[in-house]
Structures are given as C-alpha cells and as structure tokens.
Short mmCIF file of the C-alpha atoms (twelve columns), coordinates in Angstrom:
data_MODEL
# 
_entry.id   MODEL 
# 
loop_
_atom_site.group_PDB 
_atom_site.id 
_atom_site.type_symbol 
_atom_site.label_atom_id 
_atom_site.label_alt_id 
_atom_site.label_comp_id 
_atom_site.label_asym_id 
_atom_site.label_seq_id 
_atom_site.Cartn_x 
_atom_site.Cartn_y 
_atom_site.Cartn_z 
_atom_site.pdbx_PDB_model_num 
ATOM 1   C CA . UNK A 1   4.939   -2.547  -9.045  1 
ATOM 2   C CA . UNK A 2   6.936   -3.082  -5.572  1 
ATOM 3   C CA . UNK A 3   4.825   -3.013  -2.354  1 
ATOM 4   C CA . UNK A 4   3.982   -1.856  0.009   1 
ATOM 5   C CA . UNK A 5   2.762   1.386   -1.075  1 
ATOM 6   C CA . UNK A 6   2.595   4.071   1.708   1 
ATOM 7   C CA . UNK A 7   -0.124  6.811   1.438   1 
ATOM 8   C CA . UNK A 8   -0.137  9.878   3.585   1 
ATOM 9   C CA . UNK A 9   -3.107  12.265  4.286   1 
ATOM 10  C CA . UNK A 10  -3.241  14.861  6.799   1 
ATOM 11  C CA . UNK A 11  -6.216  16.279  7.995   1 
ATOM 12  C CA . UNK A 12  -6.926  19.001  10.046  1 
ATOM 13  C CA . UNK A 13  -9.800  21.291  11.698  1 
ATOM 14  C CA . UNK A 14  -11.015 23.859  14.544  1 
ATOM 15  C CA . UNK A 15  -13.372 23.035  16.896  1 
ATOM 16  C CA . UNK A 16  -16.111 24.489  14.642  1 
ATOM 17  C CA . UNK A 17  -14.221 24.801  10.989  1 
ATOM 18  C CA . UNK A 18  -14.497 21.836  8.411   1 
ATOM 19  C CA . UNK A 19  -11.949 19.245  8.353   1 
ATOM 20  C CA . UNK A 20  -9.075  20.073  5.580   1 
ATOM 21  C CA . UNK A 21  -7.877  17.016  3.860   1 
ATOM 22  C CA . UNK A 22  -4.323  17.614  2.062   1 
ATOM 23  C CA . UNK A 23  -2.160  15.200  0.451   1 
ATOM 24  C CA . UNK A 24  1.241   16.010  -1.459  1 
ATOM 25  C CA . UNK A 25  0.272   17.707  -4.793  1 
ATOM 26  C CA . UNK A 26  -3.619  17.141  -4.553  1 
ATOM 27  C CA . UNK A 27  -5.808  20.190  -4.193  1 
ATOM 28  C CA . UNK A 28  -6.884  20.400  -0.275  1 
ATOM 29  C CA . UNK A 29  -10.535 18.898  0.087   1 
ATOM 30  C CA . UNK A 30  -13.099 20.479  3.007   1 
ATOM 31  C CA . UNK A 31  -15.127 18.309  4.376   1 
ATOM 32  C CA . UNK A 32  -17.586 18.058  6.772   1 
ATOM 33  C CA . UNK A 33  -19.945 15.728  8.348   1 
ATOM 34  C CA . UNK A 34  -23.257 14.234  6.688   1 
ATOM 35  C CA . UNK A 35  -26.641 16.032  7.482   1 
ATOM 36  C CA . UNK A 36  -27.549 12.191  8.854   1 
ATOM 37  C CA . UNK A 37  -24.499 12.946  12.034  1 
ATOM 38  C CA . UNK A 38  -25.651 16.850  12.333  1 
ATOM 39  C CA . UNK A 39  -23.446 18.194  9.355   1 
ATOM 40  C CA . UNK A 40  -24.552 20.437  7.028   1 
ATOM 41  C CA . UNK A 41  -24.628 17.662  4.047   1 
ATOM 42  C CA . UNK A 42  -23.320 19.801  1.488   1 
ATOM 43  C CA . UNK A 43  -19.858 18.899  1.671   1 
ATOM 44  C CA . UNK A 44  -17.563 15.337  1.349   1 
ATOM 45  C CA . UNK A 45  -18.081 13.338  4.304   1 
ATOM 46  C CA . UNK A 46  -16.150 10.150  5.521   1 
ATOM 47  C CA . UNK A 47  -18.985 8.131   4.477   1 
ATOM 48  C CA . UNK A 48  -19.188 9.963   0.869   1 
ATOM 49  C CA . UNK A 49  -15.523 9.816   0.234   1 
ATOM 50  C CA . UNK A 50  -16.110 5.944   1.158   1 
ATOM 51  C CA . UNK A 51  -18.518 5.262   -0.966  1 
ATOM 52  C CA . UNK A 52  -17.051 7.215   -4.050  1 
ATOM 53  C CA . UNK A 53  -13.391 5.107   -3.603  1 
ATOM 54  C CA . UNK A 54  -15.453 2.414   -4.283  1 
ATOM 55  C CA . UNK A 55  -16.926 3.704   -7.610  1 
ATOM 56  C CA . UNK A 56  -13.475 4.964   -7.949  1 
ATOM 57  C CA . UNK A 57  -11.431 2.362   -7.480  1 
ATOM 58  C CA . UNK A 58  -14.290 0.079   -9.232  1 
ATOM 59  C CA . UNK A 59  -13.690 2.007   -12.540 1 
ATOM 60  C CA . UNK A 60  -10.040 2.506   -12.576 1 
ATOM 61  C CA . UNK A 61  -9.911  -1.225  -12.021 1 
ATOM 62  C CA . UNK A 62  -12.250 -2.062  -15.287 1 
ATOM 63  C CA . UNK A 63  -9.918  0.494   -16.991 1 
ATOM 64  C CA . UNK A 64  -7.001  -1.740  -16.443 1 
ATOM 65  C CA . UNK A 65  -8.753  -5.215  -16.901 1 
ATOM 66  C CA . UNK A 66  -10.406 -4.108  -20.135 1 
ATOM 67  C CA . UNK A 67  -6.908  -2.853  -21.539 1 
ATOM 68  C CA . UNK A 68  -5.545  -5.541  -20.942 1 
ATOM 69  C CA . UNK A 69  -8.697  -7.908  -22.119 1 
ATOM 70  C CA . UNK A 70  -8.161  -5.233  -25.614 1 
ATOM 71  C CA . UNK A 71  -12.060 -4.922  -24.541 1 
ATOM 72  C CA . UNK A 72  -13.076 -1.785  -26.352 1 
ATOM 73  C CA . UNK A 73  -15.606 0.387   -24.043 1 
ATOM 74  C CA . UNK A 74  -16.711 4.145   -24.137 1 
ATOM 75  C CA . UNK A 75  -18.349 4.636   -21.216 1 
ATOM 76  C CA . UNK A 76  -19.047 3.505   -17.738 1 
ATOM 77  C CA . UNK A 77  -21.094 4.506   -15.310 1 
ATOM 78  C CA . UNK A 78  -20.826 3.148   -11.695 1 
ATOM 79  C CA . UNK A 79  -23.881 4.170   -9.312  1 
ATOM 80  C CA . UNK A 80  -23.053 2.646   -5.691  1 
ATOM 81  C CA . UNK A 81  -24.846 2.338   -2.523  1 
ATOM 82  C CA . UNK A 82  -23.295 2.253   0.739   1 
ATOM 83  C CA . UNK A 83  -25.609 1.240   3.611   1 
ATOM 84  C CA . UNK A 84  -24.611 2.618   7.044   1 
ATOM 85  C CA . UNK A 85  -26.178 0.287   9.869   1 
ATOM 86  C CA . UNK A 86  -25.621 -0.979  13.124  1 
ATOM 87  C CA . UNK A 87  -24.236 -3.860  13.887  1 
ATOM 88  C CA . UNK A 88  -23.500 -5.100  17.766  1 
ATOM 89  C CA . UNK A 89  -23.338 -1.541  19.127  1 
ATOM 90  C CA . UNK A 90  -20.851 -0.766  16.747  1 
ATOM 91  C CA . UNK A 91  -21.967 1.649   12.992  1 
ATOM 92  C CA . UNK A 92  -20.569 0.094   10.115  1 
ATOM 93  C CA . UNK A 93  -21.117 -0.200  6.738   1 
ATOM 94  C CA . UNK A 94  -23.116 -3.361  5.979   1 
ATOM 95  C CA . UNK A 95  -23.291 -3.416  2.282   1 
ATOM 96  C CA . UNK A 96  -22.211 -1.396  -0.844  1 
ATOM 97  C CA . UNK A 97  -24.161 -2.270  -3.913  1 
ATOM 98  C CA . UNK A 98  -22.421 -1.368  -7.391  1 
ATOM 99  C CA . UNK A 99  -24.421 -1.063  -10.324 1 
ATOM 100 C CA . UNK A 100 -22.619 -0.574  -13.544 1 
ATOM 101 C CA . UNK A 101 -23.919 0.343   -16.911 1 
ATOM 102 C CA . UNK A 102 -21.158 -0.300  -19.423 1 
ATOM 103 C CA . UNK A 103 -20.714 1.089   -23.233 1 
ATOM 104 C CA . UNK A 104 -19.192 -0.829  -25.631 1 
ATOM 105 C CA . UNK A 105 -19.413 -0.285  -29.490 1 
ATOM 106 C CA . UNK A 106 -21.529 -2.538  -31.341 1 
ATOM 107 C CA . UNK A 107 -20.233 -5.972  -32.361 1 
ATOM 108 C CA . UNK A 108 -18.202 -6.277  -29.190 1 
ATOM 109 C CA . UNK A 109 -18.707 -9.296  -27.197 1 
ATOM 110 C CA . UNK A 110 -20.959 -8.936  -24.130 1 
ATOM 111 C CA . UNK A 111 -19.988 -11.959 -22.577 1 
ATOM 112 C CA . UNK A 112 -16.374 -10.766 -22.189 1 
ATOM 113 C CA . UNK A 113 -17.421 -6.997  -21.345 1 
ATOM 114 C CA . UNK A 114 -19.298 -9.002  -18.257 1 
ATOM 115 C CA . UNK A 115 -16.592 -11.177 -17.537 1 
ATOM 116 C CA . UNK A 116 -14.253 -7.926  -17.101 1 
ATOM 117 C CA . UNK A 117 -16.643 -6.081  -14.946 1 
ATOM 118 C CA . UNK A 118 -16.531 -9.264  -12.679 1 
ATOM 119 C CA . UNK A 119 -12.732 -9.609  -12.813 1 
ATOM 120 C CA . UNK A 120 -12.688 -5.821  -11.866 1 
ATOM 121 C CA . UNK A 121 -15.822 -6.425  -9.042  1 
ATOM 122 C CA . UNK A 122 -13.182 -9.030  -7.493  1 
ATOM 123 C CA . UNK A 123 -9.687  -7.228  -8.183  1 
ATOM 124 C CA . UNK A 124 -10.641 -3.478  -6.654  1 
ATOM 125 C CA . UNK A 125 -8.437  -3.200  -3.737  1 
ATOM 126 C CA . UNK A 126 -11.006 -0.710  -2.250  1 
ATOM 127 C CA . UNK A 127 -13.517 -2.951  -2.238  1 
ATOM 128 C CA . UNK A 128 -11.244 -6.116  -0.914  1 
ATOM 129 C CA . UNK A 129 -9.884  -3.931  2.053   1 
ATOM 130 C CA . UNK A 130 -13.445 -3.322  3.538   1 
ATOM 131 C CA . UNK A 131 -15.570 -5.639  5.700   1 
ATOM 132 C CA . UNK A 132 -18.705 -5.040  4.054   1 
ATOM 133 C CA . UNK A 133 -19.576 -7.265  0.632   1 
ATOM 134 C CA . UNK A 134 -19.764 -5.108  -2.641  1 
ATOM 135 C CA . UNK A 135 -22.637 -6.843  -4.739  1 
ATOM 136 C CA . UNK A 136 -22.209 -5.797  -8.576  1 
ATOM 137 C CA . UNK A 137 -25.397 -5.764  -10.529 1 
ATOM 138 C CA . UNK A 138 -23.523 -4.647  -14.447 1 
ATOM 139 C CA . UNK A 139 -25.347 -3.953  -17.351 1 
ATOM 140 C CA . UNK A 140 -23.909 -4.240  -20.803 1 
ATOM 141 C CA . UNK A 141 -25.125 -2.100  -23.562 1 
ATOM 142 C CA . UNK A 142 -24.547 -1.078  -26.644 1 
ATOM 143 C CA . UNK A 143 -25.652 2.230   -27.407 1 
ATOM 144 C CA . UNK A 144 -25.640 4.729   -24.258 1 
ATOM 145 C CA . UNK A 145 -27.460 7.912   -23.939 1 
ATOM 146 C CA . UNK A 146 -25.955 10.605  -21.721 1 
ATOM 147 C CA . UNK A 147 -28.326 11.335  -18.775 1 
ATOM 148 C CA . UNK A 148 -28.195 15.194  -18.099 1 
ATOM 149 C CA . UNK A 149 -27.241 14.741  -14.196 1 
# 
C-alpha cells in the first residue's frame, strides 16, 4: 500500500435543493442538513456521515485485525455516539463513544477478541484523523441474537 492516497468528492446544491454528494463509481448520496441546524432530519447530514465513518471505518478495521489475528467472529455490531458541543465559540465534536458487541463462536478466546477490538479502536484512521477522543466500551459474546432494528 503506497501513500498518499487522494480521495475526491464533489458536492453540489441550489440555493434550496439538497446537497448531491458524487464520487467516481459510487451511487450519488442527497443530503441535507440535521433537524438540530433547521434541516428536515430525514436525510445524511455532515454530522451523520461523520459519525457513521467512524462505525465504518471502526469495523472495516476489526475486519482486517481479526484476519490477520485468524480471530474467528460472526458478527459485529458498532453503535456510536457523536456529541456535537461548543467549545470556545467554535461547534465541534467533543466526543464519539463506540460501543461494540462482538460475536465469536464458542470456544474462541475472549481475551484476544478484546485485544483486537482495541488494536482496531487505536488503528481506525477515521478515528485518528479527528480531534475528538473515540472511547470504546466492547462487549464480547458468544451467542448473539439479531435485534429486529
């Protein structure tokens, strides 16, 4: 893997249309601003699209630590928090918190399925590019039951 690695996004809007996010071969995404800034809070917002890189990029990251820990898993779930304050005049995110609930089969051992979701807590580039801490609170299991979300 040679870097840097170059991303481009365009995005573009009318003065009263949503804002269309394309990228080369992605699907265009609308979005919109969050019913908390006037929007109508039914569509991906800056600060949604945030917070979900981080459950992203969390997961995607365990995917690669566990395979190459040969950590067998089945699920994972990845429920995070991003709290929008302000700090000195300026509105920031303060703090995402990450909870995890991980699957494994039984007889797997829970000390290295923890161990991996720590490596992967620390190696998410997401998370490392943003000023706010992420704070992991992971949960090992070892049967999981589908919640009907």
């Amino acid at each position: 893997m040679e870097l840097p690695h170059h991303y481009f996004v365009q995005a573009s809007a009318g003065a009263e249309t949503d804002v269309t996010l394309t990228a080369a071969r992605i699907p265009a995404l609308a979005t919109a601003s969050p019913a908390e800034f006037g929007g109508p809070g039914d569509r991906w917002s800056p600060e949604t699209l945030l917070v979900g890189a981080v459950a992203n990029c969390f997961i995607l990251t365990f995917r690669a630590v566990a395979r190459a820990s040969k950590l067998p898993w089945t699920m994972l779930r990845c429920d995070v928090t991003g709290t929008l304050d302000r700090v000195e005049r300026a509105t920031q995110f303060t703090s995402f918190d990450l909870k995890a609930q991980l699957c494994v089969p039984p007889g797997t051992d829970g000390s290295l399925a923890q161990r991996a979701l720590e490596k992967a807590e620390r190696a998410c580039l997401v998370a490392n590019s943003l000023k706010a801490p992420v704070h992991l609170h992971a949960q090992v299991v070892n049967e999981c039951v589908e919640s009907a979300a």
